[in-house]
C-alpha positions in Angstrom: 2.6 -7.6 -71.7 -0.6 -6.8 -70.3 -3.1 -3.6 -72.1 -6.3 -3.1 -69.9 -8.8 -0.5 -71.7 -12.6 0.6 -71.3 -15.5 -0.4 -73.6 -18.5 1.7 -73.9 -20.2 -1.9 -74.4 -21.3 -5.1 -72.7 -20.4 -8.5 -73.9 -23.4 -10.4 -72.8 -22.7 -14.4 -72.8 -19.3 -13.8 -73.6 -16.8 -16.3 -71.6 -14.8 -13.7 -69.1 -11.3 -15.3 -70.1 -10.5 -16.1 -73.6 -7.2 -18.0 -75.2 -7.1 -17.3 -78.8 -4.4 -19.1 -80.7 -2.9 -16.8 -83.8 -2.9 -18.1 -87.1 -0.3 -15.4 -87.8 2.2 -14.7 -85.1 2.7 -11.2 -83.9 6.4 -10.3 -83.9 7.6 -8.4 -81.2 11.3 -7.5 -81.3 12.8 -10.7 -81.9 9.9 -12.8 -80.2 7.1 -14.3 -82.3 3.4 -14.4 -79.8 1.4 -17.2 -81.0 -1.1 -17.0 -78.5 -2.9 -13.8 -76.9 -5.3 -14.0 -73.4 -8.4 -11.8 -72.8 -10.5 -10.7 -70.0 -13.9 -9.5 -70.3 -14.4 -7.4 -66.9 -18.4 -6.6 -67.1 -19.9 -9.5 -64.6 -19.7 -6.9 -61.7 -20.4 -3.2 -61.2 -17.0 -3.6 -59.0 -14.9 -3.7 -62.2 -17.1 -1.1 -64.5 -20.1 0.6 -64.7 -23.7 -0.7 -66.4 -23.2 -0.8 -69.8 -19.1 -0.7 -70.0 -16.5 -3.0 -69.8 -12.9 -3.8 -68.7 -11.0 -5.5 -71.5 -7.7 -7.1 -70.7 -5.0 -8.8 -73.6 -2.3 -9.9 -72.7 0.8 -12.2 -74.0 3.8 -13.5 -72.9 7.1 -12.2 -73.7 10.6 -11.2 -72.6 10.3 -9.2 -69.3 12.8 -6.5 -71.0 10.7 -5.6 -73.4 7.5 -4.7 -71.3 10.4 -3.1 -68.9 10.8 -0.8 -72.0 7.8 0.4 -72.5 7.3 1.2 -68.8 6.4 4.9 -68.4 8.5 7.6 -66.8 8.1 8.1 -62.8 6.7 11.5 -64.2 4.5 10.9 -66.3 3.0 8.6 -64.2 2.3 11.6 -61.6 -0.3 13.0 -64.1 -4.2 12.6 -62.9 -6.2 10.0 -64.9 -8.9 10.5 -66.4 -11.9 8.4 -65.1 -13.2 5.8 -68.3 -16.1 5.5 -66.7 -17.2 8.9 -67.5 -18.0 10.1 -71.0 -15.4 12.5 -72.5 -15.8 16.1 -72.5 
């Protein structure tokens, strides 16, 4: 399962990939994560503006259940709004 979002922040001297072991696991359905993965996306203006950042987790699990939480081909028709620009 991968969630990507938008910062309004930098991370300056932060590593861009990270491996964090849990000390609790995270239960999803039956599964138990133990370890979670995230990537910092500010080391280029390709992957966000000055001053914003990309942020990535992700974990490993069953392929079902990320297949469940898959949008509809509809809603995934909708325009995006752009994270780079400030909300209205």
């Amino acid at each position: 399962m991968m969630l990507s979002f938008g910062a309004a922040r930098e991370f300056p001297g932060a590593p861009s990939f990270t491996s964090l072991v849990l000390k609790q696991p995270i239960q999803v359905h039956a599964e138990a994560i133990r370890m979670i993965f995230i990537r910092l996306f500010n080391y280029s203006a390709r992957f966000a503006p000055p001053g914003k950042t990309v942020v990535q987790v992700e974990f490993e699990t069953d392929w079902t259940i990320g297949m469940s939480c898959k949008p509809r081909t509809d809603q995934r028709t909708r325009p995006r709004r752009n994270a780079s620009q400030p909300r209205s």
